[in-house]
C-alpha positions as CSV (number, residue, x, y, z in Angstrom):
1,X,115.5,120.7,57.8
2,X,111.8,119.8,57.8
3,X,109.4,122.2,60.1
4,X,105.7,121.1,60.7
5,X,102.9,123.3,61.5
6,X,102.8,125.2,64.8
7,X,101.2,123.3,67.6
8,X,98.8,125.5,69.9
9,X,101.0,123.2,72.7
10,X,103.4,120.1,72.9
11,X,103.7,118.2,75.7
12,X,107.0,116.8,76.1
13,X,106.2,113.3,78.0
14,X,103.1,110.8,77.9
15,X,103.6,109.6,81.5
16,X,101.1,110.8,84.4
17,X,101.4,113.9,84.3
18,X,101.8,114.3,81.0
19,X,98.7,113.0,79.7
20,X,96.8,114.6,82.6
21,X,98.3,117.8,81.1
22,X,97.2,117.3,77.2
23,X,93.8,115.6,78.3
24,X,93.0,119.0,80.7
25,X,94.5,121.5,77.8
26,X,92.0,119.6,75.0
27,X,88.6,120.1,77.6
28,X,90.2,123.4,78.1
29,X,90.3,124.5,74.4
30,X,88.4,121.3,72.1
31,X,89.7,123.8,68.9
32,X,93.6,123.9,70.1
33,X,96.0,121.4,68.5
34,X,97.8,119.7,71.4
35,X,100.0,117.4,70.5
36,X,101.7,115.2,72.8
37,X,104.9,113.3,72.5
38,X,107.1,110.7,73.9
39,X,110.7,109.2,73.1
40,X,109.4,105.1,73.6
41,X,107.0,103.6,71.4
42,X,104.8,102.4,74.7
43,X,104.0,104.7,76.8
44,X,103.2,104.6,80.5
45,X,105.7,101.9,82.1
46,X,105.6,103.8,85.3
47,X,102.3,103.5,85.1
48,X,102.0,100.1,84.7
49,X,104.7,98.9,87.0
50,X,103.9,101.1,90.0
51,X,101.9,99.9,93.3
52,X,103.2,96.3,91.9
53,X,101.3,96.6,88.8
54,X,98.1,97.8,90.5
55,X,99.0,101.8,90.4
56,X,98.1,103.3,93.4
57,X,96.2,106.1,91.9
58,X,95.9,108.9,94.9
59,X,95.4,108.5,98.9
60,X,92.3,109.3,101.2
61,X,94.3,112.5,102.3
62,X,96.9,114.0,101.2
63,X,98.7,117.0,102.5
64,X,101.8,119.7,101.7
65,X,103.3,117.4,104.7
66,X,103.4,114.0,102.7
67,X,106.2,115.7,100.2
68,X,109.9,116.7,100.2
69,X,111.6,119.4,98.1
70,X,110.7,123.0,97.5
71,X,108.6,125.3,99.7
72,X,105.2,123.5,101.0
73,X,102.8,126.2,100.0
74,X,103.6,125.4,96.5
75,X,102.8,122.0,96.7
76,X,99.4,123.3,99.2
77,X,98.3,125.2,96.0
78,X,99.1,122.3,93.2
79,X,97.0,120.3,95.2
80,X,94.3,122.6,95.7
81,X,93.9,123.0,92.0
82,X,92.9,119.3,91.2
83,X,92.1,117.6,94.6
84,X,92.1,113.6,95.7
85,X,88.3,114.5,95.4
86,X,88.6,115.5,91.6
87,X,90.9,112.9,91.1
88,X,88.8,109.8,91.7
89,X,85.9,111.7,90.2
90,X,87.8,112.4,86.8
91,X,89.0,108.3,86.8
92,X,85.3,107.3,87.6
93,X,83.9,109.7,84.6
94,X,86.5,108.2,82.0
95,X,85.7,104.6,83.2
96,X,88.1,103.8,86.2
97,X,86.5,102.9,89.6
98,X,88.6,102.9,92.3
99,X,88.8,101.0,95.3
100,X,89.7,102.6,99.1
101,X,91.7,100.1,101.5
102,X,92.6,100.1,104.6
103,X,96.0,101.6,104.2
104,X,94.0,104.9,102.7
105,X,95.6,103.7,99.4
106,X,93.2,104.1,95.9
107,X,93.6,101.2,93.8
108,X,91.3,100.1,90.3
109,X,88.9,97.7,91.5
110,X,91.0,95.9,88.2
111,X,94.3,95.6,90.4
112,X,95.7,96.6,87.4
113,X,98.0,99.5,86.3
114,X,97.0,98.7,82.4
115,X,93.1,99.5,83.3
116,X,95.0,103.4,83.9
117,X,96.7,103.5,81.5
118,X,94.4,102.2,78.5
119,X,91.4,104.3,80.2
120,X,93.8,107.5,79.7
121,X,94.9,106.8,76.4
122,X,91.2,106.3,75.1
123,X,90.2,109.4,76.8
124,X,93.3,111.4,75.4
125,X,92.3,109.9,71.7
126,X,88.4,111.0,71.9
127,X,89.5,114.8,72.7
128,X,91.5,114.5,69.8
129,X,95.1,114.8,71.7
130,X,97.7,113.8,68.7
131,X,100.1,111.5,70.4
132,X,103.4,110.8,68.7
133,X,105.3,107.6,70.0
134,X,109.1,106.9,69.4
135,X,109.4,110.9,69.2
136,X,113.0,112.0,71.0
137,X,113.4,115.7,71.9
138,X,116.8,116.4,71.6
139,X,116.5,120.1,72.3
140,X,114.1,123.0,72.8
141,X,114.5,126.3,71.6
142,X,112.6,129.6,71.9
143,X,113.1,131.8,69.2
144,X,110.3,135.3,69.5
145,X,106.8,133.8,70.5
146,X,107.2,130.4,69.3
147,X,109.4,127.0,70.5
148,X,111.4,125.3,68.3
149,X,111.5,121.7,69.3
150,X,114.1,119.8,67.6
151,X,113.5,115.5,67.4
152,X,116.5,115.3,64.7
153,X,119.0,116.5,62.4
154,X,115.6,116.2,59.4
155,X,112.9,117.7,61.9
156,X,111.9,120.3,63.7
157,X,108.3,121.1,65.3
158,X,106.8,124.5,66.4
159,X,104.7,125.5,69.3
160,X,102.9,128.3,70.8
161,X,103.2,126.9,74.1
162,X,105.5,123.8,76.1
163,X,105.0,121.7,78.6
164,X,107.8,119.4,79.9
165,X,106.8,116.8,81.7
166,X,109.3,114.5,81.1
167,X,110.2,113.0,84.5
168,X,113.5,112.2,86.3
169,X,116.0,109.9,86.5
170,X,114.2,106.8,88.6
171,X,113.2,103.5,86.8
172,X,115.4,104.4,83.5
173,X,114.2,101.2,81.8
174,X,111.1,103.4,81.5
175,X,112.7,105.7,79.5
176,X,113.2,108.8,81.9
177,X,116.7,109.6,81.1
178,X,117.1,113.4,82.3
179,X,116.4,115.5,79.3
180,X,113.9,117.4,80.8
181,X,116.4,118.8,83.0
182,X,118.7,119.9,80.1
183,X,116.1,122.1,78.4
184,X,115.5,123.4,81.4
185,X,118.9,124.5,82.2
186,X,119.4,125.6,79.0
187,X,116.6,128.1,79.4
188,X,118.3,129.5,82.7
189,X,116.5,126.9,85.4
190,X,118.1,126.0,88.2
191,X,117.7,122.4,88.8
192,X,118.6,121.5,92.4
193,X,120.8,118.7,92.7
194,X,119.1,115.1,92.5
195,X,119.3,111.5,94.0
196,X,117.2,108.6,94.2
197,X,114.2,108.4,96.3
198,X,111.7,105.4,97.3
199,X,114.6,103.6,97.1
200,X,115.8,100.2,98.9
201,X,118.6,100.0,101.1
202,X,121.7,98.3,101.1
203,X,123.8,97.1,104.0
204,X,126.4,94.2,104.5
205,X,125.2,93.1,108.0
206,X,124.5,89.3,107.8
207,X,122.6,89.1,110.6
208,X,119.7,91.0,109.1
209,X,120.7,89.8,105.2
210,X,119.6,85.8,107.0
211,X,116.1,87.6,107.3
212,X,115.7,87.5,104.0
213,X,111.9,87.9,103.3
214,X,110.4,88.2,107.4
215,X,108.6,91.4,107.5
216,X,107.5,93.5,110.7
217,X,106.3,97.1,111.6
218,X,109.2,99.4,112.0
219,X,110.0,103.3,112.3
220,X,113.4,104.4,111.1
221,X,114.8,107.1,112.2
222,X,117.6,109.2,109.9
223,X,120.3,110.8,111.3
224,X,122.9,113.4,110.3
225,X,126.0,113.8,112.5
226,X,124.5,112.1,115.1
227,X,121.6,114.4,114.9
228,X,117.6,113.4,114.1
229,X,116.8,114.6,110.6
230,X,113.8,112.7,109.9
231,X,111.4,109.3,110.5
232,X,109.3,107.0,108.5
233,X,107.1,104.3,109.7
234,X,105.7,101.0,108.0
235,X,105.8,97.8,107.1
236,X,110.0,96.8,107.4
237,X,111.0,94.1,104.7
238,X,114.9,92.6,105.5
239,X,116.2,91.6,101.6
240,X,119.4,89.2,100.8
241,X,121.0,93.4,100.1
242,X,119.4,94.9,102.8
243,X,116.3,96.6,103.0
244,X,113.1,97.6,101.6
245,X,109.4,98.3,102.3
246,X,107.5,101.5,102.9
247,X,109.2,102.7,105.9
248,X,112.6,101.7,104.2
249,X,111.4,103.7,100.6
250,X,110.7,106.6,102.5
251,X,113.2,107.1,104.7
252,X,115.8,106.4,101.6
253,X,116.0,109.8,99.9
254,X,117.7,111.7,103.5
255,X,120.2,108.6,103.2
256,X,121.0,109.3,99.4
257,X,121.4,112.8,99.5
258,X,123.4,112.8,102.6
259,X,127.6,112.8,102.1
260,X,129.9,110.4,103.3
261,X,131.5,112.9,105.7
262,X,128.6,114.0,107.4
263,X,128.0,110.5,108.9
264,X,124.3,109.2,107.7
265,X,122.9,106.8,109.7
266,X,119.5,104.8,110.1
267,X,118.2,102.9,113.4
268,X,115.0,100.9,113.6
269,X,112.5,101.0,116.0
270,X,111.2,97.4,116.1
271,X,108.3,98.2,118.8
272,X,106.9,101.2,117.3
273,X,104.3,103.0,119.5
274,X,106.2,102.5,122.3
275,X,107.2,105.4,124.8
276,X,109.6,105.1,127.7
277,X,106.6,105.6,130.0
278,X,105.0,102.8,128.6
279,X,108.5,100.7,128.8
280,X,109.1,101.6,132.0
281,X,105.8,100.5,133.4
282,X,106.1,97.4,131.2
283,X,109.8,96.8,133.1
284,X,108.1,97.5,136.7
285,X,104.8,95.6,136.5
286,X,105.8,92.0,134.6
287,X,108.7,89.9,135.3
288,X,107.8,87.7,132.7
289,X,106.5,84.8,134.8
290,X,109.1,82.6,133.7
291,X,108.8,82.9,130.0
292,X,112.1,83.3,127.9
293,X,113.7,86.3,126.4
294,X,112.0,85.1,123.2
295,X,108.3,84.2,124.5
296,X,108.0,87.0,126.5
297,X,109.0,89.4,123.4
298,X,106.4,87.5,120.8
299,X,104.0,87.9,123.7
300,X,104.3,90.9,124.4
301,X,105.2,93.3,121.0
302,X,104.3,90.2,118.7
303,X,107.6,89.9,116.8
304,X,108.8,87.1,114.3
305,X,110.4,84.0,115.7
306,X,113.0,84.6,113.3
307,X,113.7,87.9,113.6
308,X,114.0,87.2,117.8
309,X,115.8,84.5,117.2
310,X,118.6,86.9,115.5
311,X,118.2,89.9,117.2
312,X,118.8,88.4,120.5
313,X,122.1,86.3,119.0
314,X,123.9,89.6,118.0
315,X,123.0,91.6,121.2
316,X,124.4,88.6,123.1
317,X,120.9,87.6,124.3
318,X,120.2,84.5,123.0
319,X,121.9,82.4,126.0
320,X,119.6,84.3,128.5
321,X,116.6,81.7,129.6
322,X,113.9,84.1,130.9
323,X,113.3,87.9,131.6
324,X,112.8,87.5,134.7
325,X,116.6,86.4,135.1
326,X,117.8,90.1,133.7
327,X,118.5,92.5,135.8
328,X,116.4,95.9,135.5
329,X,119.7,97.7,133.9
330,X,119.8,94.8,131.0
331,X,115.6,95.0,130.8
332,X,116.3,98.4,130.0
333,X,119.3,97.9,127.5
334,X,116.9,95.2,125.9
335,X,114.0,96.8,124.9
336,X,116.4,100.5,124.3
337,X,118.0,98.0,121.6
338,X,114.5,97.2,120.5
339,X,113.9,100.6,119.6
340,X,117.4,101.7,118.2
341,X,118.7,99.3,116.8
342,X,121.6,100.2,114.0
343,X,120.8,99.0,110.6
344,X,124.4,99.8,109.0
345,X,122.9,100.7,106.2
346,X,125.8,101.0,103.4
347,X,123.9,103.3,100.5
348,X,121.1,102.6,98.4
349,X,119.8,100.8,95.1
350,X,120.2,103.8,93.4
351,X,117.9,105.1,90.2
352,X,117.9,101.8,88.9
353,X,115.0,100.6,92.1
354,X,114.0,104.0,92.7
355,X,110.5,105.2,92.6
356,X,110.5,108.8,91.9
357,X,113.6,111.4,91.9
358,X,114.1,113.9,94.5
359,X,115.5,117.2,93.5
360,X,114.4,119.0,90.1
361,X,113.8,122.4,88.6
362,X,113.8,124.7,91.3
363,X,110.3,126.0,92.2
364,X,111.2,129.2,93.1
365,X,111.2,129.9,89.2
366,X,108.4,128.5,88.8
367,X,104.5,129.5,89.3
368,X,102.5,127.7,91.6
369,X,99.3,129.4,90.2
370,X,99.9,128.4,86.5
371,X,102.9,125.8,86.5
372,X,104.9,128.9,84.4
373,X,108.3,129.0,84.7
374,X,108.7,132.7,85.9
375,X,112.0,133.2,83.2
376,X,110.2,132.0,79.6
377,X,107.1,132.6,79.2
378,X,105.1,130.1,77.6
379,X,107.6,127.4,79.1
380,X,105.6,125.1,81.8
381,X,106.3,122.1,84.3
382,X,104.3,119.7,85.6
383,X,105.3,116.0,87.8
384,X,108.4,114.6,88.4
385,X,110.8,116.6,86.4
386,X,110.1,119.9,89.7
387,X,112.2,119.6,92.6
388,X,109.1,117.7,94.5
389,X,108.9,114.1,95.9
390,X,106.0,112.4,97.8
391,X,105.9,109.6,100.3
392,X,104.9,105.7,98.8
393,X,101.4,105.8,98.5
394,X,100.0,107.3,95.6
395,X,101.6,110.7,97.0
396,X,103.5,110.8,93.9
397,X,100.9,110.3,91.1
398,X,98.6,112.6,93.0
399,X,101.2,115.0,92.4
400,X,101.2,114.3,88.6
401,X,97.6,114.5,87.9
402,X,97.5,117.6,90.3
403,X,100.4,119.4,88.1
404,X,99.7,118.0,84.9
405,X,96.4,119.3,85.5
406,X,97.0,122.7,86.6
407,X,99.4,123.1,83.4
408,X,97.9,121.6,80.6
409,X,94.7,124.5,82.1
410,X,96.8,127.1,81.9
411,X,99.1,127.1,79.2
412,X,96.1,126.4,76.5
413,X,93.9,129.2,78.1
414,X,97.2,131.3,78.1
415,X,96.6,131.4,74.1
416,X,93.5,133.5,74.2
């Protein structure tokens, strides 16, 4: 078997994270050899495909609150070690200018994902970061002080120090595939059990499938034997399969990873913002003055035609001329319907459509204040691959360059 020379570190993964990880180990330590590798000859797909192609970089604010998964005060500290702030400042310094809109969303002025990617990749190459391309770990080792990283039955490659960063399961025609969380396990990690997040949804009601392409503001609401687990709000997109959209992605990972048997379900709240207070009054102080069901609700919350049109037909509705015909128990049925309405949703997309995947190496073994795992020393994490998801938004790659960042730091100053 053919053995190299000892890297100082290898980064198992070129995505997000893992480039933020060898680019921050190489300013770290300019004299280390890091040396970075991925299984695909192109690197960065997720990169390139995310935020429609225009990679939603970070967010104007980003908090512990904005992620699922392990204990918040892990994430508080990740964050705190390479900030939104630092984020946009290290993308401006490497020739990436970023753009705030409206949605507090931090896009390239480029719209483009490849802008990222190729501004990464040149910075990564000027530090001297060897990246090796078409590079598949089959297994890592640690034998004394030193990992034994094999790629095949003719090679293996040494390091001083690893760093996995090798993702999840979501989007595996990017190449995440789950072997991160074999080495891993095979090192004595828990990894908590995972399911797709950011995720569509699926139902078979053809009611909402006919709205095919209408979207509106909605909050969903989750629930767990008839209990309230959770709530996302957004723009709502109705799909030929179902659903989709940020309040529909984010609400998608409590649906996944809730069994059959303990009775998931998701209602809508078409008038978000709404209280009973304010329903109530709305009920007591207009009648309507004669406009229909459907002009009065346009008017009023400014919904779709369409979507009135077929949310009055399946509540029966749709025959009733004006609101001022209903009587004040069906006013109140009416707008309760508005804002809990059942989406029988079925299950979801799966990893195939899914954004980012929820569950991972446990963080309890892991070190917020280095990224260490606490069982092998010299063994780090950083992005997806830890059991840490974040909201649609550029939660997620905030996450990355925050962790990537923190352990490509540490595990080169570790050496000295």
């Amino acid at each position: 078997m053919k053995t190299g020379p000892i890297a100082d570190v290898v980064v198992v993964g070129a995505g997000a994270a893992g480039l933020l990880a060898a680019i921050t180990a190489k300013q770290n330590n300019p004299s280390a050899t890091i040396l970075l590798l991925d299984s695909r000859q192109k690197i960065g797909a997720k990169i390139l495909v995310s935020g429609g192609t225009r990679c939603n970089v970070t967010n104007e604010r980003v908090l512990p609150s904005d992620y699922q998964g392990g204990p918040r005060h892990f994430v508080k500290h990740v964050l705190e070690a390479f900030t939104p702030t630092q984020t946009i400042n290290f993308f401006r310094e490497i020739g990436v200018e970023l753009i705030l809109e409206p949605t507090g969303k931090y896009f390239p002025v480029t719209h483009s994902g490849k802008t990222v990617l190729e501004a990464l990749m040149k910075e990564s190459d000027r530090l001297g970061v060897v990246l090796k391309t078409g590079h598949r770990i089959e297994g890592v080792r640690k034998k004394d002080a030193l990992f034994s990283l094999k790629e095949n039955s003719e090679n293996l490659l040494w390091a001083r120090r690893v760093i996995l960063a090798t993702g999840g399961l979501s989007l595996p025609e990017t190449g995440s595939d789950g072997a991160g969380f074999r080495f891993a396990e095979h090192f004595g990690h828990t990894i908590i059990p995972t399911y797709p997040a950011l995720t569509p949804l699926l139902s078979e009601d053809k009611d909402w499938q006919s709205l095919s392409g209408v979207t509106l503001e909605a909050e969903l609401s989750f629930f767990r034997n008839g209990k309230k687990q959770a709530s996302a709000r957004g723009s709502f997109l109705f799909t030929h399969f179902g659903f989709s959209g940020p309040a529909a992605l984010d609400i998608s990972r409590h649906f996944a990873a809730c069994p059959a048997q303990e009775k998931p379900e998701i209602f809508a709240n078409f008038i978000p913002g709404s209280t009973e207070e304010s329903l109530q009054n709305l009920i007591l102080s207009r009648n309507g003055s004669g406009q229909s069901l459907k002009h009065f609700l346009s008017d009023e919350f400014l919904l779709p035609d369409s979507f009135l049109d077929v949310f009055l037909q399946r509540n029966n509705l749709g025959q009733l001329s004006a609101f001022s015909k209903l009587s004040l128990v069906n006013k109140r049925k009416l707008l309760r319907l508005l804002r809990e309405s059942p989406l029988n949703v079925t299950g979801v997309t799966g990893y195939k459509k899914a954004e980012v995947t929820a569950g991972g190496v446990s963080l309890e073994e892991v070190r917020f204040s280095t990224m260490q795992s606490k069982l092998v020393p010299g063994l780090y994490f950083s992005g997806e691959i830890l059991d840490v998801d974040g909201r649609i938004g550029g939660f997620n790659f905030q996450w990355a360059w925050s962790s990537g960042t923190l352990a490509g730091r540490s595990a080169v100053r570790s050496l000295s």
